[in-house]
Backbone as numpy.savetxt, mean C-alpha at the origin, in Angstrom:
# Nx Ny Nz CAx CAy CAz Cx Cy Cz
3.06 -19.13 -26.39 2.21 -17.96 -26.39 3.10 -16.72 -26.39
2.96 -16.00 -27.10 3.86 -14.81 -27.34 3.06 -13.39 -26.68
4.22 -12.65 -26.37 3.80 -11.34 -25.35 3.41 -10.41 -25.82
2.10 -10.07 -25.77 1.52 -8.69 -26.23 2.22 -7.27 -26.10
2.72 -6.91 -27.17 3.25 -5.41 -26.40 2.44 -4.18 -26.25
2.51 -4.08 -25.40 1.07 -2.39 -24.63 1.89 -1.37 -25.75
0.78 -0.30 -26.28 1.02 0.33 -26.69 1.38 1.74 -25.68
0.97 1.22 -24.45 1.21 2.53 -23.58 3.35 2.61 -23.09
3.67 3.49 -23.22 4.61 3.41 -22.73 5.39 3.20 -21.02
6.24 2.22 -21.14 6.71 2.64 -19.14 6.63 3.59 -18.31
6.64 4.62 -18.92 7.13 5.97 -18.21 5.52 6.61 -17.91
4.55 6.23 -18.02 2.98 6.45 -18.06 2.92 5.34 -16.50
3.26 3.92 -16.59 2.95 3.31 -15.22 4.02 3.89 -14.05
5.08 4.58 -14.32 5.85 4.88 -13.16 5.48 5.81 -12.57
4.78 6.91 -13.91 4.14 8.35 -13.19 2.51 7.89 -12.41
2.19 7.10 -13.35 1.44 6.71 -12.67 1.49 5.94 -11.34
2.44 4.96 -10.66 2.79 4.66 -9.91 3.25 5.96 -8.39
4.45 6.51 -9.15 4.60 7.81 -8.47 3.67 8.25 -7.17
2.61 8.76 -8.83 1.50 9.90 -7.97 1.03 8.89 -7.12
0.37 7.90 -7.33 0.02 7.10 -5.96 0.92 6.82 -4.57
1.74 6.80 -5.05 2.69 6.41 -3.90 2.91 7.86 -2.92
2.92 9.11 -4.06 3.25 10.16 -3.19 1.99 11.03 -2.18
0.73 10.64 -3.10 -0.28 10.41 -2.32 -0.83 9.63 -0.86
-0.46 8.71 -1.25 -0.28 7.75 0.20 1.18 8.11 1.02
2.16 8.77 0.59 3.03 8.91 1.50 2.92 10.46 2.70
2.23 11.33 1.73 1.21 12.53 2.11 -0.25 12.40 3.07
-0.37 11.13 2.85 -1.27 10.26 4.03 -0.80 10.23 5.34
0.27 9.21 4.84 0.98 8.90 6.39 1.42 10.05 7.00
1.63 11.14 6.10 2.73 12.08 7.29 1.78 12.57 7.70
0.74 13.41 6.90 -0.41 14.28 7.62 -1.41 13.78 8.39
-2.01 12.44 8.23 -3.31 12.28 8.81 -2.38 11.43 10.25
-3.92 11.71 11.37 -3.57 11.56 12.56 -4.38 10.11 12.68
-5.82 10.00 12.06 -6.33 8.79 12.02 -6.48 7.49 11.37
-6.16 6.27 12.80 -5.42 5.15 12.25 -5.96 4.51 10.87
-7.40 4.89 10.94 -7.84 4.19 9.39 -7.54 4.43 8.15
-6.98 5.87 8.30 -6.45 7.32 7.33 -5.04 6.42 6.82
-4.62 6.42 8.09 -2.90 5.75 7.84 -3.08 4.77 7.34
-3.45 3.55 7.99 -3.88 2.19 7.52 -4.18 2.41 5.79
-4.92 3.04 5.11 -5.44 3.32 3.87 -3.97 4.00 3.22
-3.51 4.86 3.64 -1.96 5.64 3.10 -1.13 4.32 2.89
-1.07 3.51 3.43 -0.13 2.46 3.94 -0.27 1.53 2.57
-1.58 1.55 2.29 -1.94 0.35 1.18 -2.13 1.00 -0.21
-1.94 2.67 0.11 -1.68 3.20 -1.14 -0.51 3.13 -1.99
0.63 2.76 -0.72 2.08 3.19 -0.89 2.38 1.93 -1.51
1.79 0.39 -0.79 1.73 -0.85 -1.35 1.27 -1.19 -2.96
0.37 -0.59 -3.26 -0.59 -0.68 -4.62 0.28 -0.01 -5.63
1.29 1.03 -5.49 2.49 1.96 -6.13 2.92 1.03 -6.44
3.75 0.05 -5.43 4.76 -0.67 -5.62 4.27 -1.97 -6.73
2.88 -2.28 -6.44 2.37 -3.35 -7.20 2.82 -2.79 -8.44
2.27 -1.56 -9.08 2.07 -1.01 -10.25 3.40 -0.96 -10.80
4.74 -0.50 -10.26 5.80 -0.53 -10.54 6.09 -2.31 -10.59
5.73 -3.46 -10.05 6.58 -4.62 -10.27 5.45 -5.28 -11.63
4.59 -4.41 -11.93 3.54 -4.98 -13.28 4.10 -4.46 -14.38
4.13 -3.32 -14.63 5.12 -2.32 -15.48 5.98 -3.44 -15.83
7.10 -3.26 -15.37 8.94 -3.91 -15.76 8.21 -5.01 -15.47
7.25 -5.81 -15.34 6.98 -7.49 -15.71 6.64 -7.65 -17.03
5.80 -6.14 -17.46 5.31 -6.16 -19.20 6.53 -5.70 -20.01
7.16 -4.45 -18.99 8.23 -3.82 -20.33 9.48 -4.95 -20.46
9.43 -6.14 -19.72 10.48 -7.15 -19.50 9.92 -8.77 -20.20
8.78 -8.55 -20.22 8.62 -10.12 -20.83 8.22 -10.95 -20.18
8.61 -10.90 -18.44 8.70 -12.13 -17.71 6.98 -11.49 -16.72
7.48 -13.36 -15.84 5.99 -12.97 -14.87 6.57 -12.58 -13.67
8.29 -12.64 -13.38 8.68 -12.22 -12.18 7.73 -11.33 -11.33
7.64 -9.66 -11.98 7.07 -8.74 -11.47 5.61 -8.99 -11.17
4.93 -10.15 -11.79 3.53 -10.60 -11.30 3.60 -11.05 -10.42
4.09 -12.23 -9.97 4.73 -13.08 -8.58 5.06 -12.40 -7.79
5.77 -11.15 -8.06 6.04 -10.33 -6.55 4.95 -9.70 -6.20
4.31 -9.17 -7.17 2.86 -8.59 -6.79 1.87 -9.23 -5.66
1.82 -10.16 -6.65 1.27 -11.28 -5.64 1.61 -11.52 -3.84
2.51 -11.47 -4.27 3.33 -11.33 -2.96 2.96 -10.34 -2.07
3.09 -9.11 -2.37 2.66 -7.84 -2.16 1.32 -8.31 -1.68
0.65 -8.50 -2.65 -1.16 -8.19 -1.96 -1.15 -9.45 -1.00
-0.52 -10.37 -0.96 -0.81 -11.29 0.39 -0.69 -10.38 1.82
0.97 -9.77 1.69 1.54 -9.37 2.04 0.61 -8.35 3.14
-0.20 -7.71 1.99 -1.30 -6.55 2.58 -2.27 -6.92 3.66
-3.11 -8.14 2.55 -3.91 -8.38 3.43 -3.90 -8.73 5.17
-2.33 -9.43 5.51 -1.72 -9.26 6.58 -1.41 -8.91 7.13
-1.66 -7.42 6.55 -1.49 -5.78 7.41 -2.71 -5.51 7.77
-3.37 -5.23 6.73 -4.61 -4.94 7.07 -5.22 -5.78 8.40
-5.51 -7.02 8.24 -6.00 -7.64 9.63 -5.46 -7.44 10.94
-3.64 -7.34 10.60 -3.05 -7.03 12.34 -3.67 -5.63 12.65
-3.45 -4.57 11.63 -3.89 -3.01 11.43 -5.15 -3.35 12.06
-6.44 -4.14 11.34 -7.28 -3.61 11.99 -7.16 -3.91 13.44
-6.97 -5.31 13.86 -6.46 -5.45 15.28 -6.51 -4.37 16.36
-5.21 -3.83 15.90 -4.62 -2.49 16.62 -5.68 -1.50 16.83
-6.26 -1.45 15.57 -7.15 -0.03 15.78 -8.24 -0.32 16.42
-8.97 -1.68 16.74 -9.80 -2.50 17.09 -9.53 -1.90 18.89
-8.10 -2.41 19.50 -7.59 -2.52 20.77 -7.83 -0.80 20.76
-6.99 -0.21 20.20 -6.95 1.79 20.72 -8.13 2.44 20.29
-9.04 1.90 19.92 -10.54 2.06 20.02 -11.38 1.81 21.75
-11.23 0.61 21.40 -11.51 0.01 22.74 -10.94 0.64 23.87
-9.61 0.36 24.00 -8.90 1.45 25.31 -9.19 2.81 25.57
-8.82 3.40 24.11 -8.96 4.88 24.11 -10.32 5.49 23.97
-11.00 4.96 23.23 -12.64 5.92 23.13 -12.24 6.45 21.35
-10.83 6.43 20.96 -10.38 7.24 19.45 -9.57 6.45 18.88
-9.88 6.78 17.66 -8.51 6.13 16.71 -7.30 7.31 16.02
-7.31 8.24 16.86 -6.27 8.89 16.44 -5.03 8.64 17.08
-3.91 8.31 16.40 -2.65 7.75 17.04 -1.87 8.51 17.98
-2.07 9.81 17.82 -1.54 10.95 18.79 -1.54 10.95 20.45
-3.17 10.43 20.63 -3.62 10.00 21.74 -3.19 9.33 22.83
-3.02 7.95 22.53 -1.89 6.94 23.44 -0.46 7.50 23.12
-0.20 7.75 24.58 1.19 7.77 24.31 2.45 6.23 24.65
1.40 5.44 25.09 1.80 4.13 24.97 0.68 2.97 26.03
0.69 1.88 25.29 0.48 0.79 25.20 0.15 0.37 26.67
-0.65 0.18 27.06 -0.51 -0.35 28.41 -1.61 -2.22 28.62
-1.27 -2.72 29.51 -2.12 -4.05 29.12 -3.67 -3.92 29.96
């Protein structure tokens, strides 16, 4: 089976990649709430997907699919401990803003 070549060029998924990533990294620094972050967090992840899909098409191979893959397992395993956490400093705190606790107590 031979490889389709996209008529879109690389430099379209990196910018595109980019802006997501710099979006979600503009997440994490500014927002105070954990769901806010949690969401920044999986923006910054979904960048990276987009960048290992890219160089998997502009390359031929499925490497960059397999890591992807990887990646979104990867997530979903954030997401559940994440919600966890926000689950517990809900519960403790009354808020999910991270500012709040200044630490962890049992």
């Amino acid at each position: 089976m031979t490889a389709v070549a996209s008529s879109i060029p690389p430099e379209w998924y990196l910018l595109l990649a980019a802006a997501v990533f710099c979006i979600g990294l503009f997440g994490v620094l500014t927002r105070n709430d954990a769901l806010y972050f949690l969401m920044s967090v999986e923006l910054m992840m979904n960048a990276a997907n987009i960048n290992f899909v890219a160089f998997a098409l502009y390359y031929g191979d499925l490497t960059g699919q397999v890591f992807a893959l990887f990646v979104i397992a990867l997530a979903a395993a954030e997401v559940a401990i994440g919600i966890g956490i926000i689950l517990v400093l809900y519960r403790n705190f009354g808020v999910t803003d991270v500012t709040v606790p200044t630490e962890m107590r049992w």
